[in-house]
Legacy VTK file of the C-alpha trace (Angstrom):
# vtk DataFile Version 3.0
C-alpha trace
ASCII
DATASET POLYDATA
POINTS 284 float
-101.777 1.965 171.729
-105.078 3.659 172.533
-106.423 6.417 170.459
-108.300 9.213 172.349
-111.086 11.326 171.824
-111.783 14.204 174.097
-115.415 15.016 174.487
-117.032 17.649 176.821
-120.718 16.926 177.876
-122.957 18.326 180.495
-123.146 16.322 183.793
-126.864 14.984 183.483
-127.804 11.179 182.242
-124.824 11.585 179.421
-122.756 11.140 182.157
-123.936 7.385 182.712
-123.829 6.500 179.589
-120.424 7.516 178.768
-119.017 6.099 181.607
-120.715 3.003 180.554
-119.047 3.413 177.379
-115.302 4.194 178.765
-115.969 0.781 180.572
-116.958 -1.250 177.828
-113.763 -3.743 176.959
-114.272 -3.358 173.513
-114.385 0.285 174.048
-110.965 -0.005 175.985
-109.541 -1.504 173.227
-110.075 0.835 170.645
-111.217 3.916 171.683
-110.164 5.954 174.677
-111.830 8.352 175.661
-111.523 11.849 178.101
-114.779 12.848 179.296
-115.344 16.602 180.781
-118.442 17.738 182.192
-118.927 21.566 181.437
-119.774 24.047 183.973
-121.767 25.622 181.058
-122.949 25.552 177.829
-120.931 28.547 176.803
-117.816 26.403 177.980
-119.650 23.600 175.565
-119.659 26.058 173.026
-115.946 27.605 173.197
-114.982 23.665 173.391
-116.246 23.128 170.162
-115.929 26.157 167.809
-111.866 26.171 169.439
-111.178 22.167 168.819
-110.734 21.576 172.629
-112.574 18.568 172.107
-113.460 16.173 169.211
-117.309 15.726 170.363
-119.565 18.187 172.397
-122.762 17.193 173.798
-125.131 19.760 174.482
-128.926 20.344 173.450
-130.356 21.488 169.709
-131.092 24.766 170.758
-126.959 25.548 171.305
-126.196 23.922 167.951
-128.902 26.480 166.609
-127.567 29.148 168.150
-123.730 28.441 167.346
-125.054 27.795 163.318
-127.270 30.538 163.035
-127.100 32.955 165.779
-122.997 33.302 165.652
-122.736 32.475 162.555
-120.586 29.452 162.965
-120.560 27.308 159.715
-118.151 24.439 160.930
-120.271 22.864 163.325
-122.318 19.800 162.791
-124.672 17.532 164.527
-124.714 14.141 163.608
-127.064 12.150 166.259
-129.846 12.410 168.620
-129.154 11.790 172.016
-132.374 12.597 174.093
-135.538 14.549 173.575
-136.897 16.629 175.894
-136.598 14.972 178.911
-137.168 17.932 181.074
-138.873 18.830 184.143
-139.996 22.000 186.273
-138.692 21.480 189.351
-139.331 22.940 192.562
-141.834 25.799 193.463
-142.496 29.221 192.149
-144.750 31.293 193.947
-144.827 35.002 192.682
-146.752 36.575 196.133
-144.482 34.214 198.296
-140.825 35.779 196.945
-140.308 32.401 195.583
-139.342 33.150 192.278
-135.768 33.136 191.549
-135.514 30.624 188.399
-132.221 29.073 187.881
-130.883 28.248 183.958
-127.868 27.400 182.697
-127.386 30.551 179.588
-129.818 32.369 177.624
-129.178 29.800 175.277
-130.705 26.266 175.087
-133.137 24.865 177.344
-133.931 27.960 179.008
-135.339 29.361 175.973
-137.879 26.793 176.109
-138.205 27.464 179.627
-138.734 31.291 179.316
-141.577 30.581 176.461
-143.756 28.377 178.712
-143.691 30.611 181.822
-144.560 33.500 179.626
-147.764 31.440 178.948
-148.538 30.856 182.061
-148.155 33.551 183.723
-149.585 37.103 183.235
-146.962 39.794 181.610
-146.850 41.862 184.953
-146.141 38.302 186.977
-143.921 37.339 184.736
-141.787 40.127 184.737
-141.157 39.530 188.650
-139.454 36.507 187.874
-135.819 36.789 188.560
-133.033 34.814 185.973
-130.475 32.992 188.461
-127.576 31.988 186.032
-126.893 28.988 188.028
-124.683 26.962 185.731
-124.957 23.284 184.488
-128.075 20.874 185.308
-125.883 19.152 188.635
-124.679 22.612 189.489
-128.325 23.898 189.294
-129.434 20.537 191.309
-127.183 21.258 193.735
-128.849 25.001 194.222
-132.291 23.990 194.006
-131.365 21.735 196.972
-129.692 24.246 199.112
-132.223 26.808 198.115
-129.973 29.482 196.174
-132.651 28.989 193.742
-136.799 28.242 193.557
-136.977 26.533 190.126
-135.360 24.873 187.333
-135.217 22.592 184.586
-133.539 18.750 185.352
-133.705 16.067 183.350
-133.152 12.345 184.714
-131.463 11.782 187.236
-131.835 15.137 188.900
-135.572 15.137 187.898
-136.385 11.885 189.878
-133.773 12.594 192.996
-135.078 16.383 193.950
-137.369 17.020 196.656
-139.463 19.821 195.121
-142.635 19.891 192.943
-142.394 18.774 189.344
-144.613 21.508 186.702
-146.686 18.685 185.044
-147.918 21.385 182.820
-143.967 22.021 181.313
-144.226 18.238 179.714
-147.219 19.214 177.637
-146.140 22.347 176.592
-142.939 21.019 175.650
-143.994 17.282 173.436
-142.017 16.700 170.593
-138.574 18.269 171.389
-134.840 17.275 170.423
-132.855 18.022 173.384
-129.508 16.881 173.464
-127.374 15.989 169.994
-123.731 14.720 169.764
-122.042 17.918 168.059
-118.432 17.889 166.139
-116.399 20.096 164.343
-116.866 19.446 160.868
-112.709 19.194 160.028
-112.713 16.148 162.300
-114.537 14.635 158.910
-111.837 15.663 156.616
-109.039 13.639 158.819
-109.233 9.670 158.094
-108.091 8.641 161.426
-109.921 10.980 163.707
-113.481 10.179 161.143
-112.137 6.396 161.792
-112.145 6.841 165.759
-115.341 8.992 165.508
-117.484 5.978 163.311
-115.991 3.102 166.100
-117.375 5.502 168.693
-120.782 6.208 167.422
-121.006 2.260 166.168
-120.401 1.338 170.243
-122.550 3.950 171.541
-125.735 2.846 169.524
-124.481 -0.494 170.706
-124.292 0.201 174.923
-127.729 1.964 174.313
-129.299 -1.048 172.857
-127.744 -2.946 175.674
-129.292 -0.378 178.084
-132.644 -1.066 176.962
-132.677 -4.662 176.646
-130.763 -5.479 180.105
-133.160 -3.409 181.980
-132.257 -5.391 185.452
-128.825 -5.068 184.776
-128.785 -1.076 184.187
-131.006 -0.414 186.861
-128.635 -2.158 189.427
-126.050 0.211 187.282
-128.047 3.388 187.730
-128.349 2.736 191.332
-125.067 2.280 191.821
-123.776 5.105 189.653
-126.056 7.593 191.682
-125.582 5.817 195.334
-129.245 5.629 195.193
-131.978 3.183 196.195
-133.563 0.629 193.662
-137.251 2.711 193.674
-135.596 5.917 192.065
-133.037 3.705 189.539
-136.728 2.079 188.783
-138.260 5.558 188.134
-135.292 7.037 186.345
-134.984 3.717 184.147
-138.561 4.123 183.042
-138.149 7.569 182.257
-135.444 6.712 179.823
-137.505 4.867 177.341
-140.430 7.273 177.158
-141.199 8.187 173.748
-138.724 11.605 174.261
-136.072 9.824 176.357
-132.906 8.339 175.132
-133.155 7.980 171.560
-133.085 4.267 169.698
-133.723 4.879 166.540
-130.253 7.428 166.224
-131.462 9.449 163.163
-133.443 12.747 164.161
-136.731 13.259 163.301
-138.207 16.121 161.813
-141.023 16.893 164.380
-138.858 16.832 166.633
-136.028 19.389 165.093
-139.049 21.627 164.458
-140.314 21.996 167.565
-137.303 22.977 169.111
-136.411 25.348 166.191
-139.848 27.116 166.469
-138.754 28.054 170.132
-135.361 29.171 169.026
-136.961 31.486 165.955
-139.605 33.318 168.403
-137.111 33.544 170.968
-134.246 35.249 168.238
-136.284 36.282 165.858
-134.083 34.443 163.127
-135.521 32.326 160.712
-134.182 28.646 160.797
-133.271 27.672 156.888
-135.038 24.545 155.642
-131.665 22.799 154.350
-129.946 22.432 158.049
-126.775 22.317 156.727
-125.677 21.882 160.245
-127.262 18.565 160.614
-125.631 15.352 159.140
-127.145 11.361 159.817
-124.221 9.756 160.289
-123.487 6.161 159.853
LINES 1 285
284 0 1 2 3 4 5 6 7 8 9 10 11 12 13 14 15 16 17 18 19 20 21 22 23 24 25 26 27 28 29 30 31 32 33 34 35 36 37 38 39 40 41 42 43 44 45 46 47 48 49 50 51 52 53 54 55 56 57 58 59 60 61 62 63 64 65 66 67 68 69 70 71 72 73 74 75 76 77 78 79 80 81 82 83 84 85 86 87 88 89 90 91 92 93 94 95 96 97 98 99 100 101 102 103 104 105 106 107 108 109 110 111 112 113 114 115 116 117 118 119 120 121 122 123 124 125 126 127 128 129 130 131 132 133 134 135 136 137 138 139 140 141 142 143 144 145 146 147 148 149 150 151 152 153 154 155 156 157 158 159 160 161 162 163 164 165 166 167 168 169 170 171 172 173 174 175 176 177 178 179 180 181 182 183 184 185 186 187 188 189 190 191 192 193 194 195 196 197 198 199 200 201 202 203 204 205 206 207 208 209 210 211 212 213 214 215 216 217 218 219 220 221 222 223 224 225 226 227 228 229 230 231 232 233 234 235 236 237 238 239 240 241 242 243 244 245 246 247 248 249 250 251 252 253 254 255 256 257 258 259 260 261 262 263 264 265 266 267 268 269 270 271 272 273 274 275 276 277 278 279 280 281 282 283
């Protein structure tokens, strides 16, 4: 009999790798799981603190603010997933009316977000910006295509498949970044079976990701497939995987990394960020 672990996740390049995962036959065999893309990361966050499901995935910045910001002791991240694999897309243009931004919640990436375009743009411009709350990164894709909104943040594949401008100036600003971790609720530690079915799913994760990267014709016919898409973009969105902040290899987080993303979060809530992380756990 399978055994099944629910996880929620946001509908971006998780989304291919999971369903990667679900098909693996070793996967199959041991592990079932139930994927659900969030509309949000406040549904991400509900999902979590409330059990719904056994793993969320969702970006540093929302463990942060579930630890430290609500107060939330039980959570805890225990991989990387992806750095900050993020792009500006589309075109704002304060003068032209073109300046309705689209972000998911106050939380996570648009934090990061909000803290570049204050830098680039005077205080008077960028208080003309408008704050679309436009749901998750395919929700917001889909908006930036029909033109509900100017600009937003997508990582792969919506970063390589929209028609706008990329912000070359956001990757610099941003560097070293942890974006997305693999989130549980810390009980799920204390039960032997569920911490069983948690270590066989983390052991064939690391495993598809390694398979990822080393079968590189192989997942690119998989990518284009996945995304009905032409060989050229599964090319470009392949490459874009195994940049220095793209999927991560090494699966323990790095400090510069955690850092970076918490020095947004602290100027952005004006709460310090403790030097133990007790939230944080290298697992396996």
């Amino acid at each position: 009999m399978n055994s099944l672990l629910k996880i929620s996740a946001f509908k971006d390049i998780s989304a291919f790798v999971l369903t990667q995962l679900a098909q693996e036959s070793n996967i199959a065999l041991e592990v079932k799981l139930d994927i659900k893309y969030v509309k949000n990361a406040d549904e991400a966050h509900q999902d979590l603190i409330q059990r719904k499901s056994d793993i969320v995935l969702m970006s540093y910045d929302d463990t942060l603010s579930i630890a430290l910001k609500h107060h939330f002791s039980e959570i805890l991240a225990l991989l990387p997933i992806h750095g900050g694999i993020l792009d500006l897309c589309g075109h704002i243009n304060i003068a032209g009316n073109q300046k309705n931004i689209g972000i998911d919640t106050d939380s996570g990436y648009a934090r990061a977000l909000r803290f570049y375009l204050k830098i680039k743009y005077s205080p008077k411009d960028y208080e003309r910006l408008t704050w679309v709350k436009a749901g998750a990164t395919n929700l917001r894709y889909e908006q930036l295509k029909a033109g509900s909104i100017d600009a937003t943040l997508l990582n792969p594949p919506f970063s390589y498949l929209c028609s706008g401008d990329r912000d070359p100036g956001f990757q610099d600003f941003l560097g070293d970044y942890q974006g997305v971790v693999l989130n549980i609720h810390k009980t799920m530690l204390q039960d032997g079976k569920r911490k069983g079915l948690l270590s066989q799913f983390i052991e064939d994760y690391k495993k598809i990701i390694q398979k990822m990267e080393s079968d590189s014709e192989e997942t690119i016919k998989l990518l284009a497939q996945y995304y009905d898409i032409g060989p050229e973009d599964a090319v470009k969105i392949y490459t874009r995987l195994w940049q220095p902040n793209g999927l991560n290899t090494t699966f323990r987080f790095q400090d510069s990394a955690l850092t970076a993303t918490e020095k947004i979060f602290s100027q952005d809530t004006h709460i310090s960020v403790p030097r133990d992380r007790h939230w944080i756990l290298n697992y396996g």
